[in-house]
C-alpha positions as CSV (number, residue, x, y, z in Angstrom):
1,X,0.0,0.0,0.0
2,X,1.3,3.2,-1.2
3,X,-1.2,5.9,-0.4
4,X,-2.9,6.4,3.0
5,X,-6.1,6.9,1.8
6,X,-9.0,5.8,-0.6
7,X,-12.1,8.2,-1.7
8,X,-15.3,6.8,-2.3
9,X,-18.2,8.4,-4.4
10,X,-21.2,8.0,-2.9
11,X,-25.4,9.0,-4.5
12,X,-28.7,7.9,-4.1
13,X,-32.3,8.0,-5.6
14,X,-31.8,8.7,-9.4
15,X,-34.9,7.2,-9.9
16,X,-34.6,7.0,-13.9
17,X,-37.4,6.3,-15.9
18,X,-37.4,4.9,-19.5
19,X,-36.3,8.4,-22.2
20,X,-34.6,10.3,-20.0
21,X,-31.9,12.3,-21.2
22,X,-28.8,10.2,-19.8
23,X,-25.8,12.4,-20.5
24,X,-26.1,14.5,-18.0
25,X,-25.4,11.6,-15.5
26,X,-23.1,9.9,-17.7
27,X,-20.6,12.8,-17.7
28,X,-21.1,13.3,-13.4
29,X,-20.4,9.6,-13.3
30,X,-17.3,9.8,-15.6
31,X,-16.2,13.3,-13.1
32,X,-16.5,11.2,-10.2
33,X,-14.7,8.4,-11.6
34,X,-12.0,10.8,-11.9
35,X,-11.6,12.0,-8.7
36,X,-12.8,8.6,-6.5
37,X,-11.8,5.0,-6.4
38,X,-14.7,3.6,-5.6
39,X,-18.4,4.0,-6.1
40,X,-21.4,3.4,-3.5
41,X,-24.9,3.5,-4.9
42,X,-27.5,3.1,-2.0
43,X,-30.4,1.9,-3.8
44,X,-33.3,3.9,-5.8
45,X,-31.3,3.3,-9.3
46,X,-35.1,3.4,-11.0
47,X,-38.4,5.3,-10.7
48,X,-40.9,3.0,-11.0
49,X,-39.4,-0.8,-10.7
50,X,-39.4,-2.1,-14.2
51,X,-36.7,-4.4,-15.8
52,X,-36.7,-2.6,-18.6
53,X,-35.4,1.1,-16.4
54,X,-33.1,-1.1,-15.1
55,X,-31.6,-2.1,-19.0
56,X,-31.8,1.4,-20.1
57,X,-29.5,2.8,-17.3
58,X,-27.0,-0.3,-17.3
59,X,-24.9,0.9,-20.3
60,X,-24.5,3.8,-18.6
61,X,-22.9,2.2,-15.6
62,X,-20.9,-0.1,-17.7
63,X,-18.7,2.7,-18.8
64,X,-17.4,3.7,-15.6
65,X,-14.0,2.8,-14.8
66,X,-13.9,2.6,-11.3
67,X,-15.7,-0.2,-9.0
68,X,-19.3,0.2,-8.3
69,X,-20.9,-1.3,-5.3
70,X,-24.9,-0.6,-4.8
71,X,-28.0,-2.1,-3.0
72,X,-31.2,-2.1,-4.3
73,X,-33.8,0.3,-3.1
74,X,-37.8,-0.3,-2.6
75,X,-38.5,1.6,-5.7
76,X,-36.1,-1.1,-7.7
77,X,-37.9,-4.1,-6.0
78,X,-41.7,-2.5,-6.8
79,X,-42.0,-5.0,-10.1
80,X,-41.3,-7.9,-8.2
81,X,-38.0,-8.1,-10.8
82,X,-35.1,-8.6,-7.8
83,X,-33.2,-10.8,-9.6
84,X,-33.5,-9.7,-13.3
85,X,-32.2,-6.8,-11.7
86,X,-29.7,-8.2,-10.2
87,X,-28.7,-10.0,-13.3
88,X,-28.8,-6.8,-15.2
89,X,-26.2,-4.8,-13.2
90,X,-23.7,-7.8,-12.4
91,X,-23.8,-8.4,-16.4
92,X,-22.1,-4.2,-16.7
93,X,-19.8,-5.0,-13.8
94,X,-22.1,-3.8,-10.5
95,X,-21.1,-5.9,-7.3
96,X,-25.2,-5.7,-5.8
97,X,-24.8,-6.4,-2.4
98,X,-27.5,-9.0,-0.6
99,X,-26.2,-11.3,1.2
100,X,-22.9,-10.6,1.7
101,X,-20.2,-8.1,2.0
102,X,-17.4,-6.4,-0.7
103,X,-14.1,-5.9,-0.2
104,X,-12.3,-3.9,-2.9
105,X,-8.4,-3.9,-3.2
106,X,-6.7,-1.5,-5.4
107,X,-3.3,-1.8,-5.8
108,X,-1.5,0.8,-3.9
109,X,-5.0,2.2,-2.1
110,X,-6.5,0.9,1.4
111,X,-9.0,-1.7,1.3
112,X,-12.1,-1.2,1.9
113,X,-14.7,-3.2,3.4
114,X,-18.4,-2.3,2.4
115,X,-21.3,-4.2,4.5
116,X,-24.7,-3.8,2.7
117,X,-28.5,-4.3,2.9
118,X,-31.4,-2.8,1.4
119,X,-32.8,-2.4,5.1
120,X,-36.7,-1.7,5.5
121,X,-38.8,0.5,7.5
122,X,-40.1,-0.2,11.1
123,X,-39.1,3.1,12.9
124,X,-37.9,4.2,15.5
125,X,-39.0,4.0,18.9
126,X,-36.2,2.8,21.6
127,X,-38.7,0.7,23.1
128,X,-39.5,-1.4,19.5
129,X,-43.0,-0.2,20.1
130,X,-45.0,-0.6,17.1
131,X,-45.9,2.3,14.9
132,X,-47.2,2.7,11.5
133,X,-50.8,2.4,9.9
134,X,-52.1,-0.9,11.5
135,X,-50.6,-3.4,13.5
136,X,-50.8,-6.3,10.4
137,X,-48.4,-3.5,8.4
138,X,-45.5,-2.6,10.7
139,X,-46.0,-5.9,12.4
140,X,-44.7,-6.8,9.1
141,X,-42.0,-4.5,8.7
142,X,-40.7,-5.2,12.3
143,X,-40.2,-8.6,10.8
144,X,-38.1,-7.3,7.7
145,X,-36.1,-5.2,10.0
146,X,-34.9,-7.8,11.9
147,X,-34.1,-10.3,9.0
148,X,-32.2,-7.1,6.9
149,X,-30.7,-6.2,10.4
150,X,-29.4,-9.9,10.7
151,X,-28.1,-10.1,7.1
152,X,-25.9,-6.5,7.8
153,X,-24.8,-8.5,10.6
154,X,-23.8,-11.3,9.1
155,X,-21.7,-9.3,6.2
156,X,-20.7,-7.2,8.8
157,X,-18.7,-9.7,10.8
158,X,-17.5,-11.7,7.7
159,X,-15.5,-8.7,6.7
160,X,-14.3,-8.1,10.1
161,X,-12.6,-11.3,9.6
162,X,-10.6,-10.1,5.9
163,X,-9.7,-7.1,8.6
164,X,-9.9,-4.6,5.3
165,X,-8.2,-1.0,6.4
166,X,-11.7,1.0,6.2
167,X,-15.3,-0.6,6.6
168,X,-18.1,1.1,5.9
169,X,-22.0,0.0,5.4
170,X,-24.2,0.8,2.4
171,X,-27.9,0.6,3.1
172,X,-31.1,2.1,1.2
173,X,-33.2,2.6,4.3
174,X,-32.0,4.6,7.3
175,X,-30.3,3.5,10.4
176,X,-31.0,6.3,12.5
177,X,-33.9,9.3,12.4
178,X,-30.8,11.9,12.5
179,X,-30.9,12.4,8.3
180,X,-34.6,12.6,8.1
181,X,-34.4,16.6,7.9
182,X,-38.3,17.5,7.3
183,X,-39.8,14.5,6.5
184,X,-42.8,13.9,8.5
185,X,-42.2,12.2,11.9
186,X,-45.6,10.2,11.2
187,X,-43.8,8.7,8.3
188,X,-40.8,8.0,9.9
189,X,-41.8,4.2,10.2
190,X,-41.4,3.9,6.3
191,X,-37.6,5.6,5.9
192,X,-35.7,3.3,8.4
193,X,-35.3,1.3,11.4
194,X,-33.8,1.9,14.7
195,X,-32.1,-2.1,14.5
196,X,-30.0,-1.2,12.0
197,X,-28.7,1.3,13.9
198,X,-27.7,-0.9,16.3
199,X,-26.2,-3.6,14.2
200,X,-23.9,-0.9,13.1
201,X,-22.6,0.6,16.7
202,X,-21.6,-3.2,17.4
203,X,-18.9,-2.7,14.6
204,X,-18.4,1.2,14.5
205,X,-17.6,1.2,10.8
206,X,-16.3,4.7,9.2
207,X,-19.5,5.6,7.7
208,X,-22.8,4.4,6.7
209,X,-24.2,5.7,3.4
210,X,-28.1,5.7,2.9
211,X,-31.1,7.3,0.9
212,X,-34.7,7.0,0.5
213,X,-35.7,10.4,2.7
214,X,-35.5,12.6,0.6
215,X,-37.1,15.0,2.7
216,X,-33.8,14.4,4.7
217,X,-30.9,15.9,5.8
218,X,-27.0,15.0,4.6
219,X,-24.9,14.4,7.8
220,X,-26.0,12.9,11.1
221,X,-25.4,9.5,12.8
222,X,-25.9,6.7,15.0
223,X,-26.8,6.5,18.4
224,X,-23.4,5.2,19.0
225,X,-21.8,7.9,16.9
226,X,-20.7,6.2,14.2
227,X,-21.2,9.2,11.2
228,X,-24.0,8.7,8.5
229,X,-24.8,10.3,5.1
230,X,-27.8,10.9,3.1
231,X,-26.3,10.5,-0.6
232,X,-29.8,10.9,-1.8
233,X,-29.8,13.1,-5.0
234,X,-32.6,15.4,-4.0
235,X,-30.6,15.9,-0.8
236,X,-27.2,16.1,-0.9
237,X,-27.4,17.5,-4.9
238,X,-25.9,15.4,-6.6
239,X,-22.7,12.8,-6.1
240,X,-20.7,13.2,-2.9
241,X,-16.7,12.5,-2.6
242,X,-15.3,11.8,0.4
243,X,-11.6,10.6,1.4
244,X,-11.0,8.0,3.8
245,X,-7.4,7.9,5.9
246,X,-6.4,4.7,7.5
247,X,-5.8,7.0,10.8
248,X,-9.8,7.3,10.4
249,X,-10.0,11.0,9.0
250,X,-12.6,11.7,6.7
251,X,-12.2,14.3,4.5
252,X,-15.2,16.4,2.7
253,X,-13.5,16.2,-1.2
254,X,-16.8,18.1,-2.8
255,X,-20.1,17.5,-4.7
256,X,-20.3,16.8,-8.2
257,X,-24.2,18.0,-9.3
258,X,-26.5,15.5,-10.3
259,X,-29.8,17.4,-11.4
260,X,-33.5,15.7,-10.4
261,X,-37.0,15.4,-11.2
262,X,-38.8,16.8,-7.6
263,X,-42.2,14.8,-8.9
264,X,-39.8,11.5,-8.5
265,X,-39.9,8.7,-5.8
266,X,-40.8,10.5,-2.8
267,X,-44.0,12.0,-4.0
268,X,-45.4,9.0,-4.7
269,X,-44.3,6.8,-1.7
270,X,-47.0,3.9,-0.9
271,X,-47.6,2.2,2.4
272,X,-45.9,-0.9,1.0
273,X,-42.3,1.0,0.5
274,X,-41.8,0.5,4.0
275,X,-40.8,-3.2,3.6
């Protein structure tokens, strides 16, 4: 290892739909390939869920030089398409994370361990109190929380084992209510879960990357501290850069604009997005 330090690119919620003009995001993509060595994609690729979103961006993704780790988001699962999607981005080179952990080596750079889930909703409330519409729903959502929360767990301590220089978790759904700005507390259930949160402060990685609020705000964290970031597009603008020393400094690097459709993803949000 050679340099003391790696720089990830991190977005969220592009939410492309079928005719969009793509060169806009083709040339941010190429910028931040660049200027990072890595980049994290935390779910919301597509607006409404079909395959066919999913084939229109791909060749788009395929030309970026750099590694590119994502997770799926709820909008991406909506046509019931998980693993055509899957197929899809692994076919242009994009390691989807499920199941398991990453861990990227680059000659001459850190490596880096990234740990990531979709996540689901289920809120909040330190005493794992129920809340949401009905008891059937987040009753439901409770029980995706803790399966997601066990699967970051899982991924989580596998890479502890490789012992990569910097860890950090990618997730769609947020660990902690602390990036969810002005979004409305009664929807709070449906943006994250408070197990999550807690998986992560067992293993205090560098960062945790997540969108979906995007009502939210960029920087906050865990209840244990650990730092989080809300790389959705309609909240931290576009593609952020950040630079990870092996001392554990983390360096701002800048934004690279990444322009977005306002009427997309959260306007629409249904009751069933929470799991």
């Amino acid at each position: 290892m050679t340099s003391s330090s790696i720089r990830i690119a991190a977005t969220a919620d592009l939410h492309i739909r079928i005719g969009d003009d793509l060169a806009y995001l083709r040339t941010a993509l190429l910028q931040a390939a660049a200027q990072a060595d890595v980049l994290l994609i935390a779910g919301d690729l597509v607006d409404v869920g079909r395959l066919a979103e999913m084939e229109y961006l791909a060749p788009i993704l395929a030309e970026i030089p750099i590694p590119i780790i994502a997770v799926l988001g709820n909008h991406d699962r909506r046509g019931m398409r998980r693993s055509a999607m899957i197929k899809v981005l692994r076919a242009v080179g994009v390691r989807v994370l499920e199941r398991s952990g990453a861990l990227v080596e680059i000659a001459g750079y850190p490596t880096l361990g990234i740990a990531g889930v979709t996540g689901s909703g289920g809120g909040f409330r330190p005493d794992g109190e129920e809340e949401g519409p009905s008891a059937r729903v987040t009753r439901a959502a409770m029980h995706k929380s803790r399966r997601e929360s066990a699967l970051l767990r899982k991924s989580l301590r596998e890479l502890e084992l490789l012992n990569p220089d910097v860890t950090v978790v990618l997730t769609h759904f947020s660990p902690t209510p602390s990036t969810l700005g002005t979004e409305p507390v009664l929807k709070y259930w449906m943006l994250g879960n408070a197990l999550l949160g807690r998986t992560i402060d067992e293993f205090s990685p560098a960062m945790v990357f997540h969108g979906h609020a995007h009502l939210g705000n960029e920087i906050g964290q865990t209840d244990g501290g650990v730092p989080v970031r809300n790389v959705a597009v309609p909240v931290s603008g576009g593609i952020r850069l950040l630079q990870f020393d092996t001392d554990g400094t983390v360096t701002d690097v800048g934004l690279i604009p990444v322009a977005f459709d306002a009427t997309r993803g959260g306007s629409r949000e249904e009751v069933s997005n929470a799991s």
